[in-house]
C-alpha positions as a Markdown table, in Angstrom:
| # | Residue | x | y | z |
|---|---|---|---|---|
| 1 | Unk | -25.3 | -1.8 | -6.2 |
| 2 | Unk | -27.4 | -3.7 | -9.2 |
| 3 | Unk | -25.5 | -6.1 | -11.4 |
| 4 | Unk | -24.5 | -3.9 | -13.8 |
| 5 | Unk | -21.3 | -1.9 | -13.9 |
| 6 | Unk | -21.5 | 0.7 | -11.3 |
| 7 | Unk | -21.4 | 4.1 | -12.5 |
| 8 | Unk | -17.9 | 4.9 | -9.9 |
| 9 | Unk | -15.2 | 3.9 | -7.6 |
| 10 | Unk | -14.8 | 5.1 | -4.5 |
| 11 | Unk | -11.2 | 4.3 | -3.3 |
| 12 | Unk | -10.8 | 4.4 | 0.1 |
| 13 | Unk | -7.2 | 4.2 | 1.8 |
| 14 | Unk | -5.2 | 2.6 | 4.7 |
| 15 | Unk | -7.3 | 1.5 | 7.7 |
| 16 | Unk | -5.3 | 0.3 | 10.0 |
| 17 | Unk | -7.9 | -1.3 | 12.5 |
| 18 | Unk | -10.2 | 2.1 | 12.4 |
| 19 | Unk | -13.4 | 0.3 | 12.2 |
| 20 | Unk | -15.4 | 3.4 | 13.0 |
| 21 | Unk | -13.5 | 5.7 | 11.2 |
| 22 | Unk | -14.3 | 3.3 | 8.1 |
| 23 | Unk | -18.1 | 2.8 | 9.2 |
| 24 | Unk | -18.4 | 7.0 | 9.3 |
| 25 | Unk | -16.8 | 7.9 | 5.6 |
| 26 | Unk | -18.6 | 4.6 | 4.5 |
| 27 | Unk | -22.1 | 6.5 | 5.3 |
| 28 | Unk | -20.5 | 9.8 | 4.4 |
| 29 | Unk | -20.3 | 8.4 | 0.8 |
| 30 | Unk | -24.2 | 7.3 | 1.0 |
| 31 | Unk | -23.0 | 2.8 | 1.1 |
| 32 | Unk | -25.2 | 2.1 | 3.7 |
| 33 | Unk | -25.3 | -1.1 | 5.7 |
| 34 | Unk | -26.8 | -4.0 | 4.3 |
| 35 | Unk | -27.6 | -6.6 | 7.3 |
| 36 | Unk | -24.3 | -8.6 | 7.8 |
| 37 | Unk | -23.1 | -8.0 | 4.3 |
| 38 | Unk | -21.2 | -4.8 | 5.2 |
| 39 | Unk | -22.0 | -1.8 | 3.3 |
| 40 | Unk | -23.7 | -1.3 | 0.3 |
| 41 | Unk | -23.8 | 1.9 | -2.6 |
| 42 | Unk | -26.8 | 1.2 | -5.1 |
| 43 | Unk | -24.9 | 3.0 | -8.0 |
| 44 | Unk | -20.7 | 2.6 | -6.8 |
| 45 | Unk | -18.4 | 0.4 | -6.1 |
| 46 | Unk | -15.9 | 0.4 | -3.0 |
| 47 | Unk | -12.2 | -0.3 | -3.2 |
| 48 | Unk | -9.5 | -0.6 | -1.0 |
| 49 | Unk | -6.1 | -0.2 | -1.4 |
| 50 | Unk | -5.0 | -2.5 | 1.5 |
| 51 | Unk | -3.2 | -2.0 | 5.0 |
| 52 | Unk | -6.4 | -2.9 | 6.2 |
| 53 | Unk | -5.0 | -4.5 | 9.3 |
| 54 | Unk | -2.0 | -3.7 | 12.2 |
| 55 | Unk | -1.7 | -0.8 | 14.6 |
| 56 | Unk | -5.6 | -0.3 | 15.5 |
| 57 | Unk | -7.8 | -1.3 | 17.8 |
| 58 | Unk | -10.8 | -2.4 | 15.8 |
| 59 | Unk | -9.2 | -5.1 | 13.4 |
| 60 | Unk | -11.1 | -7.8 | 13.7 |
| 61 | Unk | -14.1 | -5.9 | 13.0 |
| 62 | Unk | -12.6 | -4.0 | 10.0 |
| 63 | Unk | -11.8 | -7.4 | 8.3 |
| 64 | Unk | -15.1 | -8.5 | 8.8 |
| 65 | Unk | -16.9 | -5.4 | 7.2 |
| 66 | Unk | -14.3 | -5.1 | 4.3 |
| 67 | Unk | -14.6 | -9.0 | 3.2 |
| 68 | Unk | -18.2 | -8.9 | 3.5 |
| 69 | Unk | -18.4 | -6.2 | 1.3 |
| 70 | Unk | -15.9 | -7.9 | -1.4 |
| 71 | Unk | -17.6 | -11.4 | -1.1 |
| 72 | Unk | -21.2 | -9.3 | -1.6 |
| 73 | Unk | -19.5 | -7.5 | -4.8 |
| 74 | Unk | -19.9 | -4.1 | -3.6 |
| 75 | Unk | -16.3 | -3.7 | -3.1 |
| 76 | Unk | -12.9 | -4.6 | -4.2 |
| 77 | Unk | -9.7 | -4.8 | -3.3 |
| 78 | Unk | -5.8 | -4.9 | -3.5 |
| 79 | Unk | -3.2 | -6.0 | -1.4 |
| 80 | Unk | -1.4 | -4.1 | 0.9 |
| 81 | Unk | 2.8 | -4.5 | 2.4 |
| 82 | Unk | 0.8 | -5.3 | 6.1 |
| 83 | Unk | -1.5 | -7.9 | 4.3 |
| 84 | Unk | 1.9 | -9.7 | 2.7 |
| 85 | Unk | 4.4 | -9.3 | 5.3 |
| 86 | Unk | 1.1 | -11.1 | 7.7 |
| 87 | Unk | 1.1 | -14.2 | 5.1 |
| 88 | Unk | 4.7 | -14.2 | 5.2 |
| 89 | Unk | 4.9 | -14.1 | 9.4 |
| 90 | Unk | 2.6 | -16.9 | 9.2 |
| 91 | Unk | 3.9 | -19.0 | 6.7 |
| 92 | Unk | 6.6 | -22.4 | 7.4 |
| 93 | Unk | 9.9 | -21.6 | 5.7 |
| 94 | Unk | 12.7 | -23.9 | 4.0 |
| 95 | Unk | 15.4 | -23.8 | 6.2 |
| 96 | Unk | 18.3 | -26.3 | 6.4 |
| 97 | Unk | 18.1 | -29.1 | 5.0 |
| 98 | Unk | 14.7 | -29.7 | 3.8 |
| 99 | Unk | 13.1 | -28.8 | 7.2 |
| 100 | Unk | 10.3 | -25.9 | 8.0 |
| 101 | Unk | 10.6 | -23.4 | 10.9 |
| 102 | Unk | 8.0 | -21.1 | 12.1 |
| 103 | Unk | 10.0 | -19.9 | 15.4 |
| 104 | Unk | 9.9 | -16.1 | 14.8 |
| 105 | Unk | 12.6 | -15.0 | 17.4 |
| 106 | Unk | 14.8 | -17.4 | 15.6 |
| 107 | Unk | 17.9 | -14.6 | 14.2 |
| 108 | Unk | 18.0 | -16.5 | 11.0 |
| 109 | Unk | 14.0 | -16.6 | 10.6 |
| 110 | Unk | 13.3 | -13.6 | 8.0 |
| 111 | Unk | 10.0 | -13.0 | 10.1 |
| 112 | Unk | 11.8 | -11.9 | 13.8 |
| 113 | Unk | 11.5 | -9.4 | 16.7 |
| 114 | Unk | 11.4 | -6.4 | 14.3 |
| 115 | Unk | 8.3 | -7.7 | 13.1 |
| 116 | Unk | 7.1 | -9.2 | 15.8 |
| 117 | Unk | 6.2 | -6.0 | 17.2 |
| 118 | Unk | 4.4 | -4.7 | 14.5 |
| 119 | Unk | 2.7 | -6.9 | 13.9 |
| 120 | Unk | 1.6 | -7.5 | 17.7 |
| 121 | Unk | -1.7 | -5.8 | 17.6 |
| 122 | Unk | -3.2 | -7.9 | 14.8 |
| 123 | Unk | -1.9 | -11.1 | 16.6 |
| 124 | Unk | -3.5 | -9.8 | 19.9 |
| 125 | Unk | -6.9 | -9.1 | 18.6 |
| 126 | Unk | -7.3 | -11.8 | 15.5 |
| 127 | Unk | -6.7 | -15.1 | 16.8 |
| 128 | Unk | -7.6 | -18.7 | 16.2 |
| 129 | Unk | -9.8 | -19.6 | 13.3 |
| 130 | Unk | -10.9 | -16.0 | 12.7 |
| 131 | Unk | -6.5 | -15.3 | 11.8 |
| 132 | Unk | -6.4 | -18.6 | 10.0 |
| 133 | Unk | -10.0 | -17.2 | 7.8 |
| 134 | Unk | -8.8 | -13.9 | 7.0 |
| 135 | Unk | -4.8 | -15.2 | 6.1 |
| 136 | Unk | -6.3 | -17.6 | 3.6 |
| 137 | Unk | -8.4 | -14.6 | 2.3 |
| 138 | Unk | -5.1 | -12.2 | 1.8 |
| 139 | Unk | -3.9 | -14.9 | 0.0 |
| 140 | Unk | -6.1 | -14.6 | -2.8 |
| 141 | Unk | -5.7 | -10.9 | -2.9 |
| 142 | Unk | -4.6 | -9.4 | -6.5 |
| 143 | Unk | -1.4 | -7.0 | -6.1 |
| 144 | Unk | -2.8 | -4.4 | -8.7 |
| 145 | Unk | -5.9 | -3.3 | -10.2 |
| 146 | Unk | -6.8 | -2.3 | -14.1 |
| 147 | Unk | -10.3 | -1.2 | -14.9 |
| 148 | Unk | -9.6 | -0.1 | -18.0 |
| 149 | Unk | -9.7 | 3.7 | -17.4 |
| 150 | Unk | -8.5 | 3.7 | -13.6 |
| 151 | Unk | -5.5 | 1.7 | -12.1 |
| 152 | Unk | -5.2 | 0.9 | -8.0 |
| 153 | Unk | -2.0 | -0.5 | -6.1 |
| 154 | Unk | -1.2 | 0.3 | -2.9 |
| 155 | Unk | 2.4 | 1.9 | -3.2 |
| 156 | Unk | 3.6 | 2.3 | -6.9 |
| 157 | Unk | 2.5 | 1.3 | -10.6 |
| 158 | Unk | 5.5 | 0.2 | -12.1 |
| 159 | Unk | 4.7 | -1.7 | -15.7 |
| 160 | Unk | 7.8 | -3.4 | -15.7 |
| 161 | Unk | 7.2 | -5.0 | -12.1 |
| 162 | Unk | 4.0 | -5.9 | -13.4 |
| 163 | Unk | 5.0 | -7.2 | -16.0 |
| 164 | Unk | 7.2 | -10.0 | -14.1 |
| 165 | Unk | 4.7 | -11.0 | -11.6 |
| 166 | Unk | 2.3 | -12.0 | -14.6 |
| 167 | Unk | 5.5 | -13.6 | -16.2 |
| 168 | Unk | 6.4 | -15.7 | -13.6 |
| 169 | Unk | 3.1 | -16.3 | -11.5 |
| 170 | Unk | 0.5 | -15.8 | -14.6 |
| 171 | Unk | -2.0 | -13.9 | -12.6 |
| 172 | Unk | -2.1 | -10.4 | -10.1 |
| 173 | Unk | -2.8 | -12.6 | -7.4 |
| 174 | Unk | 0.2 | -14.9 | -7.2 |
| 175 | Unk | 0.3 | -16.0 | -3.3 |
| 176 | Unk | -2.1 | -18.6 | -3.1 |
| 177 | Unk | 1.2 | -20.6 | -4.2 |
| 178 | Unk | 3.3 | -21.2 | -1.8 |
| 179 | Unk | 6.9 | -20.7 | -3.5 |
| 180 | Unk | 5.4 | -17.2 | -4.6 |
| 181 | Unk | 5.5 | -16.6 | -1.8 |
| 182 | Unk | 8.9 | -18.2 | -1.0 |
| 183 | Unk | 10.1 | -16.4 | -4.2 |
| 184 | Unk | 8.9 | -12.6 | -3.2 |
| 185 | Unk | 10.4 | -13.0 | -0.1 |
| 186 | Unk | 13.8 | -13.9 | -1.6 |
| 187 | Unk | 16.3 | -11.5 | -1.9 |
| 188 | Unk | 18.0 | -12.7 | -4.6 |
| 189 | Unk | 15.0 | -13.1 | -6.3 |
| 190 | Unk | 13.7 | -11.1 | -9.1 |
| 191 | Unk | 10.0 | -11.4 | -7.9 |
| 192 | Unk | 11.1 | -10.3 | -4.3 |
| 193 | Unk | 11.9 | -6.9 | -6.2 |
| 194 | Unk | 9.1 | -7.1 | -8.3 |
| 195 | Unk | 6.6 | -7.5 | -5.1 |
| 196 | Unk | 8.4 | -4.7 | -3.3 |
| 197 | Unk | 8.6 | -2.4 | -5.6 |
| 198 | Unk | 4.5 | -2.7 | -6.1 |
| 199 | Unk | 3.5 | -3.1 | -2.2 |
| 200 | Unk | 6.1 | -0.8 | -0.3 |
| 201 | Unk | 7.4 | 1.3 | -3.7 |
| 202 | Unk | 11.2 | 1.6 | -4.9 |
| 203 | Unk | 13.8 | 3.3 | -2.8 |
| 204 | Unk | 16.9 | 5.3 | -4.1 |
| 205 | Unk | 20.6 | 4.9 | -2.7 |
| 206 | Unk | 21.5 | 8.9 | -1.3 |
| 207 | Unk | 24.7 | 7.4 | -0.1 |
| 208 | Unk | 25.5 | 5.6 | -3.5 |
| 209 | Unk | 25.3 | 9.6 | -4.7 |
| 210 | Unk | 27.4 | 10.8 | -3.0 |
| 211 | Unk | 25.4 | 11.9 | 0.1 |
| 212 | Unk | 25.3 | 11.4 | 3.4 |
| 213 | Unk | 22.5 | 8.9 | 5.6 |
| 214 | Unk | 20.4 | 10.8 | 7.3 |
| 215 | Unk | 17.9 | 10.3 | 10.3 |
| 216 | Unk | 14.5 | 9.6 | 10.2 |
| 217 | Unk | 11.6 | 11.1 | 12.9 |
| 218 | Unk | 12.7 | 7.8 | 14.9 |
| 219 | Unk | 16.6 | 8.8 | 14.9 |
| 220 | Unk | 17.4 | 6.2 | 13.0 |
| 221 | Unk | 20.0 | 6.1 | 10.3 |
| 222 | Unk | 19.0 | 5.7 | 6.7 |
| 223 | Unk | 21.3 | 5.7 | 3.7 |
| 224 | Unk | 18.1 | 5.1 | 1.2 |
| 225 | Unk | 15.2 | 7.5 | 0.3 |
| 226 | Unk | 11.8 | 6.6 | -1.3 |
| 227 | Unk | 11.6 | 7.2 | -5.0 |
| 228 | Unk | 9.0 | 10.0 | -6.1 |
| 229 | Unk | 7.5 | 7.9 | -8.5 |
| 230 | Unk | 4.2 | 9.7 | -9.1 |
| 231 | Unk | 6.2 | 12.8 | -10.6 |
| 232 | Unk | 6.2 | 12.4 | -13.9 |
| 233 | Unk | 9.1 | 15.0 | -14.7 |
| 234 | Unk | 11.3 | 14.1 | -11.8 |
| 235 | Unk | 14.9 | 13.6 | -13.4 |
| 236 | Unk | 17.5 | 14.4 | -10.6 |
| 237 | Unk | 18.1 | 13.3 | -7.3 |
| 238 | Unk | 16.4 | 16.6 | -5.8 |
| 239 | Unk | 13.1 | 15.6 | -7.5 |
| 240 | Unk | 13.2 | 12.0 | -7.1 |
| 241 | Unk | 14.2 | 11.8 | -3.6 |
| 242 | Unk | 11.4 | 12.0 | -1.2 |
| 243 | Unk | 13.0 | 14.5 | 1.5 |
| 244 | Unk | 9.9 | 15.2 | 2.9 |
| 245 | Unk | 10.0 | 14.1 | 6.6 |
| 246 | Unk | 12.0 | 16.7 | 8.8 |
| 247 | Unk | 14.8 | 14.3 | 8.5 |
| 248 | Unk | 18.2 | 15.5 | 10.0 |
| 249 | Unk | 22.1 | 14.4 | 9.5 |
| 250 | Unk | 23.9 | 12.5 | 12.3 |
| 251 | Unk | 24.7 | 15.9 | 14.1 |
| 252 | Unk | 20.8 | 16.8 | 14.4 |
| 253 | Unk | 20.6 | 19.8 | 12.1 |
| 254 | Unk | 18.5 | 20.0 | 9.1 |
| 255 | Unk | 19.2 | 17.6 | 6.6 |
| 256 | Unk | 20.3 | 19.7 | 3.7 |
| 257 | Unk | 18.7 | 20.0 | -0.1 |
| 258 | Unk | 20.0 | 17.4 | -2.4 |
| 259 | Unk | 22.0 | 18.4 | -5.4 |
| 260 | Unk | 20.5 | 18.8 | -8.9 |
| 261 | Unk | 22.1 | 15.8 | -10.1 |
| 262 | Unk | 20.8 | 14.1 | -12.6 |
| 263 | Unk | 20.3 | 10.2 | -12.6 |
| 264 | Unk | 21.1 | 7.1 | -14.8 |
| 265 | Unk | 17.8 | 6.1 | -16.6 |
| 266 | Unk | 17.3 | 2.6 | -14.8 |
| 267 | Unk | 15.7 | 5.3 | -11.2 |
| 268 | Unk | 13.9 | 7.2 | -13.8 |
| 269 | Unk | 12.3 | 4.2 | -15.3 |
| 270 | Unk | 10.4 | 4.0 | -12.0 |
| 271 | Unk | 8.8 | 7.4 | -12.8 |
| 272 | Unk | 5.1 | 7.2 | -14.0 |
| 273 | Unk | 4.7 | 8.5 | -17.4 |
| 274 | Unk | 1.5 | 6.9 | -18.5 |
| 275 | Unk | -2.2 | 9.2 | -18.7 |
| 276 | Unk | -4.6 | 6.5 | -17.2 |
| 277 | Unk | -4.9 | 7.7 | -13.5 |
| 278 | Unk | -3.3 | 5.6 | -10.6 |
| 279 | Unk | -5.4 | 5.8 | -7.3 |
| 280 | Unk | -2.9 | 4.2 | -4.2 |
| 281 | Unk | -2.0 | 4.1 | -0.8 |
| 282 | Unk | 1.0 | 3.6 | 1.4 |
| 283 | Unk | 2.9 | 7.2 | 2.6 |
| 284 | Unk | 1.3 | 8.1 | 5.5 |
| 285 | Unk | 0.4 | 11.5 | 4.4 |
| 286 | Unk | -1.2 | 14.8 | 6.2 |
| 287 | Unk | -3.1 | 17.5 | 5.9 |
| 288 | Unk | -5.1 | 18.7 | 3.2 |
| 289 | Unk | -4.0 | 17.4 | -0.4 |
| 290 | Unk | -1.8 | 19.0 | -1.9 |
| 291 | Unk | -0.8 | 19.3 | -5.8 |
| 292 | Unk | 2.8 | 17.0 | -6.5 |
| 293 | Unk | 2.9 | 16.1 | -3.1 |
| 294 | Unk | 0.0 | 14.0 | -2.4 |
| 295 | Unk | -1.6 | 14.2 | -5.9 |
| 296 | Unk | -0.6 | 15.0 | -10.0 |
| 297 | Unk | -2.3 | 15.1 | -13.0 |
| 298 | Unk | -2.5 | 11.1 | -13.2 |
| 299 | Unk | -2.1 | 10.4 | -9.8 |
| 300 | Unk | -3.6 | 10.2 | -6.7 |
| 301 | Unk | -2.7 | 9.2 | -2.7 |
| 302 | Unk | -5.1 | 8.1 | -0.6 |
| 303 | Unk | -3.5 | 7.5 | 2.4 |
| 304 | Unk | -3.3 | 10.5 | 5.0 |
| 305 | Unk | -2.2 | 8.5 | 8.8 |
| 306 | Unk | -5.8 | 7.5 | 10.0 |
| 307 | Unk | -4.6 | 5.5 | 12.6 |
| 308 | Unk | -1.9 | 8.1 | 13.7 |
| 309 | Unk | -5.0 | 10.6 | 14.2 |
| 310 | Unk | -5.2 | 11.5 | 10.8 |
| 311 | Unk | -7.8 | 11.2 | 8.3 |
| 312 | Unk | -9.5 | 8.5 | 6.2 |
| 313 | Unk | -9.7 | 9.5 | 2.7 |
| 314 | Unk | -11.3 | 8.0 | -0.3 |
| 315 | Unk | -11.1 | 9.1 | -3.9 |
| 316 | Unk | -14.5 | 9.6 | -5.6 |
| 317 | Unk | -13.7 | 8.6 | -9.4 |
| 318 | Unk | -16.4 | 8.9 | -12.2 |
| 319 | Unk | -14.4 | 8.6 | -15.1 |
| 320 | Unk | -12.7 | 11.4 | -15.3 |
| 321 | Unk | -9.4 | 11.4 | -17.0 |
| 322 | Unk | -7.2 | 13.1 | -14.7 |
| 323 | Unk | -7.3 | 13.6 | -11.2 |
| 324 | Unk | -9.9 | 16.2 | -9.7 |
| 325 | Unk | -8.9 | 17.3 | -6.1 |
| 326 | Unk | -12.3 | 18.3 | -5.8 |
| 327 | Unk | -13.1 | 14.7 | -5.9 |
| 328 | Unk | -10.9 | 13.9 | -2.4 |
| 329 | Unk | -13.2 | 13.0 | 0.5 |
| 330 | Unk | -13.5 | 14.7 | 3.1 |
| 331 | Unk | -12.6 | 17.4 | 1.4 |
| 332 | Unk | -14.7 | 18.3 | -1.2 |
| 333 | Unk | -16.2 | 15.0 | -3.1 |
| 334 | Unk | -19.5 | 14.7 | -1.9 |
């Protein structure tokens, strides 16, 4: 790509270590390698929407393709929840009085077995000053993206979240400060909510409604549902709840169809309402696309489970003003 603006974005979604899987719908969208600089498109711009990293087997050599690409310009990027929670693993903590503690199967360390494990494949594969390089380059990675015409953030778009981070860190890129990062990984902190809410998107209470947990594909018990944020007339629990995932009650039958219940306005302020379309990541989707499920008229996921033999998808945007299925690769936007 020249210097000037390029004439599209191609958003591509979660990679998850699949090197060749990137390398393939890379060529498929005519970038084309550009000796050691990663891939390059003479008229478009790449960007991805982060999780570039856990779970695969080709990590090392997905970071290296992906940063080449952003440091050349002919790509961009936003942070992903595998990208934080990485800086976070790695990163000393307060604890006690005054000291720092960086013993991960410590039961009081935030960053313990849980995930340890997932995040064993990226500490297996990038190691030594090739973890230290690419940690200091998530760092610097901004949380959202707004071109004007097209927004991209890997789980949800939520002004008001937004909104705070800028408040209270001045920029979309607030981690290269340490107590940030202390801050989003707070609890009781107001930016801990704010970060969440934009890398892993909000979650609803089914129990605080009246209903009962229910049990994910795992078996295990869940009392909280992710918000259907993209939805931009969701108003009850039924709409708003994401109930998508053959989940079942304690007993192992069907979990049943939530109630039409309408909820207080401070869920529904989660719901996207604005006509500039959003282009994100995060819900391991399947399948072929489809309409209120994977995409709306403003919205768009990207991510459908490459790494759990799925597909790697990209968005082809040109400026349109709402989404174009047509415009989902593989499927159609060539």
């Amino acid at each position: 790509m020249s210097d000037s603006a390029p004439e599209g974005y191609d958003i591509i979604g979660d990679i998850h270590g699949c090197a060749t899987k990137l390398e393939e719908l890379l060529a498929a969208l005519g970038y084309q390698s550009d000796g050691g600089a990663g891939y390059r498109h003479p008229r478009r711009q790449a960007i991805f929407v982060g999780d570039l990293m856990d779970r695969g087997d080709e990590q090392l050599r997905v970071l290296r393709l992906v940063k080449s690409m952003v440091d050349a310009g002919s790509a961009q990027i936003v942070m992903g929840n595998h990208e934080f929670n990485a800086v976070a693993y790695d990163t000393e903590w307060p604890h006690g009085s005054g000291k720092f503690l960086r013993a991960h199967d410590d039961p009081e360390n935030p960053w313990s077995e849980k995930n340890t494990k997932q995040h064993r494949a990226f500490l297996d594969q990038v190691k030594g000053d090739d973890r230290r390089y690419y940690l200091e380059w998530f760092k610097t990675m901004p949380l959202w993206l707004d071109l004007g015409g097209l927004r991209v953030v890997h789980a949800c778009w939520h002004e008001d979240s937004i909104a705070l981070v800028e408040q209270q860190c001045g920029s979309n890129t607030p981690f290269t400060e340490l107590e940030h990062l202390v801050s989003a990984t707070s609890e009781e902190d107001a930016l801990y909510r704010a970060v969440e809410t934009l890398l892993k998107g909000p979650e609803i209470s089914l129990v605080e409604h009246g209903q009962p947990e229910y049990h994910d594909k795992d078996g295990i018990p869940r009392d909280n549902a992710r918000v259907r944020w993209w939805i931009n007339d969701a108003r009850t629990l039924r709409d708003i709840a994401e109930m998508g995932g053959n989940f079942t009650t304690a007993c192992g039958e069907p979990y049943p169809h939530l109630p039409q219940l309408e909820l207080a306005t401070d869920v529904q302020s989660f719901i996207y309402t604005g006509q500039v379309p959003v282009i994100y990541g995060h819900y391991w989707r399947q399948g072929r696309p489809e309409y209120r499920h994977d995409w709306t008229d403003y919205t768009a996921c990207v991510d459908f489970s490459a790494v759990k033999g799925g597909t790697l998808a990209a968005y082809r945007w040109s400026g349109e003003e709402q989404i174009r299925p047509e415009h989902y690769v593989p499927w159609g936007g060539l």
